[in-house]
Phi, psi and omega in degrees: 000328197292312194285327172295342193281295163331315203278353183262341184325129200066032135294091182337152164274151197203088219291127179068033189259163161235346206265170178269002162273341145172150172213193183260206208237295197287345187295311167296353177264339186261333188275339159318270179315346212249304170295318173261347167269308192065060184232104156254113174333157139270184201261299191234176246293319181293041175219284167337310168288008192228015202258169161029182166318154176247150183208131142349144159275123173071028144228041163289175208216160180303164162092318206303161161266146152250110185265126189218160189245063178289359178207045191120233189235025160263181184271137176275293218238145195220130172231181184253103183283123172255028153113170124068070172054000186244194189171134192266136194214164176257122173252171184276345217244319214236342176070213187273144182205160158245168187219181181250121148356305182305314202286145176283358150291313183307308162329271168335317173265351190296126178223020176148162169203149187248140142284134170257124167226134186270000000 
């Protein structure tokens, strides 16, 4: 999983995209699971979240979903945790990047996170 992960990094973001031409947040998440796991998701992110284990804040594991509420108070938004408080996710401005945990937009928006087991 760690190298499909790697291979979308700097892909524009693509409101419904899935492809390395762009995709969304739930898209890199569902084209993850779906090509390195053969694990299929549902597509977006308020789906996704009703998906796999409910887990602790701060007992993620690589693979975990991270669940954030970036635009009211449902879930918006979804990343993938890769280790050390960070985690890969598709923004609109920046397309997949990874970011920190650390940062206080993340913080602040953060609502959950699921283990996925095939």
């Amino acid at each position: 999983m760690e190298l499909e992960i790697q291979s979308y990094l700097g892909t524009p973001y693509r409101y419904g995209g899935t492809t390395k031409y762009g995709m969304d947040c739930s898209g890199l998440v569902w084209r993850v699971y779906k090509d390195a796991a053969g694990i299929a998701l549902p597509r977006r992110a308020s789906d996704m979240f009703r998906f796999g284990y409910l887990i602790n804040s701060g007992t993620w594991t690589f693979g975990d979903l991270l669940f954030f509420s970036t635009k009211g108070g449902a879930i918006s938004h979804v990343g993938i945790y890769i280790g050390a408080r960070r985690f890969v996710h598709v923004s609109e401005s920046s397309g997949a990047i990874v970011s920190s945990l650390e940062e206080e937009y993340y913080r602040r928006r953060y609502k959950g996170a699921r283990r996925i087991i095939k």
